[in-house]
Structure formats: structure tokens, C-alpha cells
GUFIFI-234611 format. One line per field, with one value per residue: x, z, y of N, C-alpha, C in turn; residue in one letter. Coordinates in pm, 1 decimal. Atoms other than C-alpha are relative to their C-alpha. Layout:
! residues N
n.px <- X; ...
n.pz <- Z; ...
n.py <- Y; ...
ca.px <- X; ...
ca.pz <- Z; ...
ca.py <- Y; ...
c.px <- X; ...
c.pz <- Z; ...
c.py <- Y; ...
residuo <- A; ...
! end
This chain:
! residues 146
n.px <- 84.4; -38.2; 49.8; -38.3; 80.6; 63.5; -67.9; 108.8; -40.0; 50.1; 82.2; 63.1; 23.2; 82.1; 128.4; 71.8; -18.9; 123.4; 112.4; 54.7; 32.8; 119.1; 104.2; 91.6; 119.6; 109.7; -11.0; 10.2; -108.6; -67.4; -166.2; -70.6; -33.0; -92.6; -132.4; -9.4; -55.0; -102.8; -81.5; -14.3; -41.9; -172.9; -82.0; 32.8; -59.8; 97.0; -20.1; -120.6; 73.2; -87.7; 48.0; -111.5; -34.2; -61.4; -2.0; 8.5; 143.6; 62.7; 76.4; 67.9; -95.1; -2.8; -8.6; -39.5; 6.0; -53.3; 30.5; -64.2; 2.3; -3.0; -5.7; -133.7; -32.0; -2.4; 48.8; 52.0; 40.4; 127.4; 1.8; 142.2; 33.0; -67.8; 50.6; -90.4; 70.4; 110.2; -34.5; -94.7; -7.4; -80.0; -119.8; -138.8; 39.4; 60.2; -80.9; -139.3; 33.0; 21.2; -150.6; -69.2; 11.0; -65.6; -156.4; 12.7; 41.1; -124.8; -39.1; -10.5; 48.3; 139.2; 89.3; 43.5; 46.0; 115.1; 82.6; 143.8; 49.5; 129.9; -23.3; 63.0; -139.8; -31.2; -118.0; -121.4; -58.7; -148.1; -137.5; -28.2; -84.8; -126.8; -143.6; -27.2; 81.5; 63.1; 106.5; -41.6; 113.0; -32.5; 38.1; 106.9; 29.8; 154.6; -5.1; 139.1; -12.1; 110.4
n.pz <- 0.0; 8.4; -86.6; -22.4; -15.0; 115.6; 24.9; 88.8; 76.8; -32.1; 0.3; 59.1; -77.2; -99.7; 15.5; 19.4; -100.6; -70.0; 36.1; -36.5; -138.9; -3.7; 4.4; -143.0; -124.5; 69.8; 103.6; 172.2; 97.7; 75.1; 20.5; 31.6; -135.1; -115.3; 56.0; -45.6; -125.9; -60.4; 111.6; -106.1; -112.4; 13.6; 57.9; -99.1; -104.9; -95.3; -64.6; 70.7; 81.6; -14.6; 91.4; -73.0; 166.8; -52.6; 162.0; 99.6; 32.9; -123.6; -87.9; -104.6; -19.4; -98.0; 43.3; -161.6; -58.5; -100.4; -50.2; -81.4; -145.5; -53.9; -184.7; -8.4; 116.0; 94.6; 60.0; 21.2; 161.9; -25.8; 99.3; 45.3; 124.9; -4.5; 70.9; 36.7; 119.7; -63.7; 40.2; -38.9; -167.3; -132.3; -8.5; -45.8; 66.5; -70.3; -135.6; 58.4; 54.8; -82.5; -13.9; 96.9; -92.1; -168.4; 22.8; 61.5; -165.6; -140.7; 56.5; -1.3; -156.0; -31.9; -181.1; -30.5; 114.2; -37.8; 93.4; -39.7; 51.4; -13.8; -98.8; 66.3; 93.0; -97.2; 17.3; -3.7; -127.1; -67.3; 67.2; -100.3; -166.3; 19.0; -8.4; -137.9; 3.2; -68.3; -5.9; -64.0; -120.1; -72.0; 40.3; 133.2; 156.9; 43.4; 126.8; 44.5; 149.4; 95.0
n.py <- -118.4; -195.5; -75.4; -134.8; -120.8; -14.1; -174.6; -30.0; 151.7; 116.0; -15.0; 127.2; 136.1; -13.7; -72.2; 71.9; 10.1; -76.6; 25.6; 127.6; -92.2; -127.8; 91.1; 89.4; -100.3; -90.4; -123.2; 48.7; -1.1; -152.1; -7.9; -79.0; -76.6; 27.3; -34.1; -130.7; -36.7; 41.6; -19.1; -122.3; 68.0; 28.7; -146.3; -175.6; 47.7; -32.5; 120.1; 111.4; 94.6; 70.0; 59.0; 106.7; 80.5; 124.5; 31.0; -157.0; -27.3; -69.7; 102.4; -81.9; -103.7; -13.4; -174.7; -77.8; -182.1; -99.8; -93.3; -40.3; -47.9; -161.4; 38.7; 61.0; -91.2; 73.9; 75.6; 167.2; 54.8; 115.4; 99.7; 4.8; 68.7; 130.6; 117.1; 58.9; 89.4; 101.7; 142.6; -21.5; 10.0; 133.8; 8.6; -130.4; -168.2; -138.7; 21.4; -51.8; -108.8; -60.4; -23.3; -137.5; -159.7; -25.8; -67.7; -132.7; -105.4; 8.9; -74.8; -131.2; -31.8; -71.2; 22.0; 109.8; 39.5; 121.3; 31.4; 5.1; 110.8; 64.9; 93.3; 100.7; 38.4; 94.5; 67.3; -147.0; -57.9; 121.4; -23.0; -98.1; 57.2; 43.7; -107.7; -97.9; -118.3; 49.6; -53.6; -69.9; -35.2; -127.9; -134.2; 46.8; -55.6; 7.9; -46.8; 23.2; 28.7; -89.0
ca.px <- 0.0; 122.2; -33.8; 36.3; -108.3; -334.1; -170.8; -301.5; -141.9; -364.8; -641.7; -806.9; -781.9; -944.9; -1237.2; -1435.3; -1330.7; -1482.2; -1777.7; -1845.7; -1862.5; -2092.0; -2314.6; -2330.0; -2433.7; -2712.6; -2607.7; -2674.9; -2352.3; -2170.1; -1813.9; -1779.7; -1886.1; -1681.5; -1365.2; -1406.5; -1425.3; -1176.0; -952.7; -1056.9; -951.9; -589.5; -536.4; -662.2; -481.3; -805.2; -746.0; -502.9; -616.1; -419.1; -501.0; -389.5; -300.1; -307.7; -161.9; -114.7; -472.7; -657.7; -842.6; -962.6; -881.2; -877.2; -964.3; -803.7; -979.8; -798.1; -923.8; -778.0; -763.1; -800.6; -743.8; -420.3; -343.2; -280.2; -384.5; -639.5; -810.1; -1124.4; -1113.2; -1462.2; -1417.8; -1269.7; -1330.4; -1257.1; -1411.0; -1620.9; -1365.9; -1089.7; -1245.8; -1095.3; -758.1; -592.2; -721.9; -905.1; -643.3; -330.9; -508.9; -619.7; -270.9; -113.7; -352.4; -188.3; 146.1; 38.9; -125.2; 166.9; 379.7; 219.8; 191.6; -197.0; -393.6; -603.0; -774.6; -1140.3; -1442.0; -1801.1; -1961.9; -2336.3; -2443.0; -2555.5; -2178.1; -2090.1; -1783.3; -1612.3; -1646.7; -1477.8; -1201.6; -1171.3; -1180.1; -931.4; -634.3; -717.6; -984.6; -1262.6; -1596.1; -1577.0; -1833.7; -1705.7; -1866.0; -2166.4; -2177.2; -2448.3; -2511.7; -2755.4; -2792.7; -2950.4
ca.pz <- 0.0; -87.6; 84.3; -87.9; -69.0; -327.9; -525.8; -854.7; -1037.4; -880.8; -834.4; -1101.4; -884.4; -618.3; -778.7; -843.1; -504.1; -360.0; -582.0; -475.5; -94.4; -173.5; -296.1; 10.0; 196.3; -40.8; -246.9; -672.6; -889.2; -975.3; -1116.5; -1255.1; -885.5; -714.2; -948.0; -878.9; -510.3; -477.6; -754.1; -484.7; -166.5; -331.9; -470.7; -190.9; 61.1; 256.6; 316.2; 296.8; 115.1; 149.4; -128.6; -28.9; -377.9; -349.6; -678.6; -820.6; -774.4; -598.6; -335.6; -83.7; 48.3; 357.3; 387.1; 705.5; 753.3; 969.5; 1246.9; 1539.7; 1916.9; 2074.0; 2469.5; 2323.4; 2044.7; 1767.2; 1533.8; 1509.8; 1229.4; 1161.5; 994.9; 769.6; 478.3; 504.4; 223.5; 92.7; -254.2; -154.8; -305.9; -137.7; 226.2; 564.6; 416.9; 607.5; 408.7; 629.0; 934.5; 694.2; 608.3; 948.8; 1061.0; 789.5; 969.2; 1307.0; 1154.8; 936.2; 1268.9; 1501.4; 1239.7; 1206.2; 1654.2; 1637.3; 1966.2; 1827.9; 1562.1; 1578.1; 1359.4; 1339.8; 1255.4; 1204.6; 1516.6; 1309.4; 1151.5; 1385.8; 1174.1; 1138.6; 1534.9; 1601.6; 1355.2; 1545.5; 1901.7; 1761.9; 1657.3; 2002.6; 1930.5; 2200.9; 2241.8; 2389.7; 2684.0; 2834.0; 2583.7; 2333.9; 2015.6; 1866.2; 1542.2; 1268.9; 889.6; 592.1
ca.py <- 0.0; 387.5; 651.5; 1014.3; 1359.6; 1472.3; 1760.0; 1896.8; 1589.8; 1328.9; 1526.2; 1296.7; 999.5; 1125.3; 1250.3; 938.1; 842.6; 1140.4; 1100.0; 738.0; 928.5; 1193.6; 893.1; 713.0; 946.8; 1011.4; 1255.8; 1227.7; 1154.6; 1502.1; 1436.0; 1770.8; 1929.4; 1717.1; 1750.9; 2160.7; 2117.6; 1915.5; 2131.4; 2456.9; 2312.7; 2207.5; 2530.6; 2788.1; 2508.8; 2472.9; 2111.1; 1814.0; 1538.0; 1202.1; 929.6; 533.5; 281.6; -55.1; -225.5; 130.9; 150.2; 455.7; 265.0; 538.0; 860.1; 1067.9; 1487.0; 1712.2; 2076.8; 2269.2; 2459.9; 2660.0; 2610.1; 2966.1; 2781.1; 2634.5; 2869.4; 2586.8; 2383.0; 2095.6; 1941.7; 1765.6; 1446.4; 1542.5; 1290.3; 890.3; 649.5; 339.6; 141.6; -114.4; -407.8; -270.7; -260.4; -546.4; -456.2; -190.1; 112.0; 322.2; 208.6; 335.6; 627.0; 714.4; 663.2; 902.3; 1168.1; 1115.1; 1145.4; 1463.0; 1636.2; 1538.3; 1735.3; 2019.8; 2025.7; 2039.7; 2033.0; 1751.8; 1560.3; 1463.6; 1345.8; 1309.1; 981.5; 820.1; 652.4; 368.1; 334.0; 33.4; -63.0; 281.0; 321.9; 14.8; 129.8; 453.9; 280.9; 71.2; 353.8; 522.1; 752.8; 794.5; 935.4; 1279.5; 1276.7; 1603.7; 1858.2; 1873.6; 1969.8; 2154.4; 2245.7; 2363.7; 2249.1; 2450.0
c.px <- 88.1; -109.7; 75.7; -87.9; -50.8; 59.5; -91.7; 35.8; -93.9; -150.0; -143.1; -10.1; -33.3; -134.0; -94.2; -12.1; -126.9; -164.9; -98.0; -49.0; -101.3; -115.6; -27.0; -38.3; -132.0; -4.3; -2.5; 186.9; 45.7; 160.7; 27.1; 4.2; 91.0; 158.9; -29.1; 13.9; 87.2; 160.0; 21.1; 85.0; 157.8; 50.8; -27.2; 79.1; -92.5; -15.5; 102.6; -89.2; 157.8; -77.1; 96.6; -19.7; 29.6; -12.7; 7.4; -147.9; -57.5; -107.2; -106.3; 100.3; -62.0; 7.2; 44.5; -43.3; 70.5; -36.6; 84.4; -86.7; 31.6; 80.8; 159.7; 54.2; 80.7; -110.6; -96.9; -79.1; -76.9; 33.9; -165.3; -21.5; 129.4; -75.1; 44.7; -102.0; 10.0; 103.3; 147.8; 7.1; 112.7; 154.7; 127.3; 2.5; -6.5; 113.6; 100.3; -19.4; -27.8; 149.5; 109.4; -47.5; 26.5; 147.3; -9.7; -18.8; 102.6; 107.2; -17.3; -21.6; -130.8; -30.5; -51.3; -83.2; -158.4; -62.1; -108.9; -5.8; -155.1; 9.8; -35.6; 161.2; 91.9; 168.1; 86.0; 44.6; 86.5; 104.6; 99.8; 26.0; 180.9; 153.3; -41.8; -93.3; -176.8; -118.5; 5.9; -142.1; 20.5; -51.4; -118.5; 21.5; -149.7; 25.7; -156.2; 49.9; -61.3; 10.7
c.pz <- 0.0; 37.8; -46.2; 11.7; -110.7; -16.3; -148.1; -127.0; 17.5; 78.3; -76.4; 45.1; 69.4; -21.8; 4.2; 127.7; 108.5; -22.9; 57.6; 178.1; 44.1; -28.8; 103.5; 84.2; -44.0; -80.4; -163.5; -55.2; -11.9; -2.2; -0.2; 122.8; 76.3; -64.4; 40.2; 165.4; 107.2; -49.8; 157.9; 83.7; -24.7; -4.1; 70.2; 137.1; 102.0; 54.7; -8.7; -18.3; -31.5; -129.2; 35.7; -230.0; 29.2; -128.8; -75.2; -33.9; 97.4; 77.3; 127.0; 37.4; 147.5; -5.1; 141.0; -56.0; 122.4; 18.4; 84.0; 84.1; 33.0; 107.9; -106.0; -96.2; -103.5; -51.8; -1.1; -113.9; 7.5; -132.4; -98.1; -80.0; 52.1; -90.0; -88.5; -50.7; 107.4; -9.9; 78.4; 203.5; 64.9; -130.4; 48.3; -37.6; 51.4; 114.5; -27.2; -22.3; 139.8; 64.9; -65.2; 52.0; 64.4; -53.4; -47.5; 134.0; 86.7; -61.8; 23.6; 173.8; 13.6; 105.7; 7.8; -117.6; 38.4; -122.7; 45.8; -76.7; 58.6; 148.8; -25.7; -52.5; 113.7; -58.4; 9.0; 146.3; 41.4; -84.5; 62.6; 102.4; -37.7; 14.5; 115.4; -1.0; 117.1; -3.5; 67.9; 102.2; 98.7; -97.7; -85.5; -88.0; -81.2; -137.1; -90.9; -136.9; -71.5; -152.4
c.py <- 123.7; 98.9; 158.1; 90.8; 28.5; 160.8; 11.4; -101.4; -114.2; 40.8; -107.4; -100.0; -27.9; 9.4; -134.9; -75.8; 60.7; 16.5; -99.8; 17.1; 16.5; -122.2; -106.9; 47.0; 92.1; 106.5; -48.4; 11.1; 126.4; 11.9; 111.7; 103.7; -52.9; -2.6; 190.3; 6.1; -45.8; 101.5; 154.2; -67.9; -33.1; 133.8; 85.2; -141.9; 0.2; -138.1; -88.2; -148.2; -173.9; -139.6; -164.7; -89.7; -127.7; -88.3; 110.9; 37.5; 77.3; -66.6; 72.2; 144.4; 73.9; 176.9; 21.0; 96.7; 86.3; 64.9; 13.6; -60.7; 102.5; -41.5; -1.7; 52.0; -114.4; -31.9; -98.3; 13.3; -105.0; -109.7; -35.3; -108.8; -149.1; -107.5; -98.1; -87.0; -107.6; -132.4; 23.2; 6.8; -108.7; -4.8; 103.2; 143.0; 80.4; 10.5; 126.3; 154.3; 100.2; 30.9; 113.9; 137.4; 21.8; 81.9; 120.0; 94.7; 27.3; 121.1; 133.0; 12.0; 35.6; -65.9; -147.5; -19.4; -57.3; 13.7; -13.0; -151.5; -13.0; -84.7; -130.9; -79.2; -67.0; 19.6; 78.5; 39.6; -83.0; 16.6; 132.8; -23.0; -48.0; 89.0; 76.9; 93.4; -24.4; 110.9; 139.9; 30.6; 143.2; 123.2; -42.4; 101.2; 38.7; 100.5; 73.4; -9.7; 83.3; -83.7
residuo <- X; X; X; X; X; X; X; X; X; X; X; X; X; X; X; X; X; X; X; X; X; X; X; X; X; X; X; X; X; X; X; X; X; X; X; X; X; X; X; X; X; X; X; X; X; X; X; X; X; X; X; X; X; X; X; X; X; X; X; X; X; X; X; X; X; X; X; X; X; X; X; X; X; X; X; X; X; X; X; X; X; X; X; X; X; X; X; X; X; X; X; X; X; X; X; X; X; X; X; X; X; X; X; X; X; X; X; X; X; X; X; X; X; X; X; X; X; X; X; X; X; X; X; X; X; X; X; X; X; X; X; X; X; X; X; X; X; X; X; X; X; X; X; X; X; X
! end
């Protein structure tokens, strides 16, 4: 397995990736939106985007947003986007990929890395327990959608 960063070279190899995403979480097909907002995001540096290959084959990929800590005046970074083709799952994908975000984060010294997940998405939490990641019962999160 290889594991690089998506630059504006390999943008294309992500896209169908990210497409296949946006459609499981219900969203309609849109290559040519999701090649543009992945094309933004490289080029205004608004995220990092990690892409894994297994057989020289794009297999899944992995987004960091970066936000601030005010309390601790750094870095952290939400892990919004993790995905990995259906034929390529139970082999280490999402693990390698989650892993590459520790090492990226630790790098830049950010505060801390978290994510949101479905409470329905059994298999992803036990992939998260697994690398160390834990529920945060000390704050709530509240939001609103439009």
C-alpha cells in the first residue's frame, strides 16, 4: 500500500473516489462538482487530502480541515471525509489512512484531531476505538444544517 497527498497531479484519482462518498451518503452523482471542489480546496490550501493505492490503484482517500484552538493557540483538524471502494475494504485502508492523519497532525503540533460519525456506523467506530480515538463525553456539540 502507498499513501500520498493529493496535489493537482492526482487530483483525477481522487475525484471518483470522492464521488463514490458523496453517494453514500445520499447525495446524486456530480463528477464535474466534485472535481471543482476538490480542484478549490488544493489550490486555496483549505485542506489536505491524502489518497492510499493498493496495486497502483486509488483505493480510498482521507480529507483534514484545519481549524484553530483559541485555549491552546494551535492547530487541530477535523477528519470530515474517510473512504474506501467497496472491493478494497478489511484490508488496512481506512487504518493506513487514518494513521497518515496522526502522523500529518503530530507534524504540524496540532492540539487535536477529531471526527463526526453516524451513530448507526458500527464498523467505522470500532475502527476509530481501535487507533485510540474515544468518544468525547465532556462537551456537546451543537449544530444547525440549511
Amino acid at each position: 500500500m502507498n499513501i500520498c497527498t493529493v496535489t493537482q497531479a492526482t487530483i483525477g484519482e481522487v475525484v471518483p473516489l470522492f464521488n463514490a462518498y458523496r453517494e453514500f451518503y445520499g447525495q446524486a452523482t456530480d463528477l464535474i462538482q466534485a472535481e471543482q471542489f476538490i480542484q478549490e480546496r488544493v489550490e486555496k490550501e483549505q485542506s489536505i487530502m491524502f489518497l492510499a493505492y493498493l496495486d497502483g490503484e486509488a483505493v480510498g482517500f482521507a480529507q483534514l480541515f484545519p481549524i484553530f484552538s483559541s485555549v491552546a493557540m494551535k492547530r487541530a483538524f477535523i477528519l470530515n471525509d474517510l473512504f474506501v471502494a467497496g472491493h478494497a475494504r478489511k484490508q488496512g485502508v481506512a487504518k493506513a489512512l487514518i494513521d497518515q492523519c496522526y502522523v500529518y497532525c503530530q507534524q504540524e503540533n496540532a492540539r487535536y484531531m477529531m471526527l463526526e460519525t453516524a451513530r448507526d456506523n458500527v464498523n467505522a467506530q470500532k475502527l476509530y476505538e481501535k487507533v485510540g480515538m474515544t468518544i468525547d463525553d465532556h462537551v456537546y456539540y451543537y449544530s444547525i444544517y440549511w
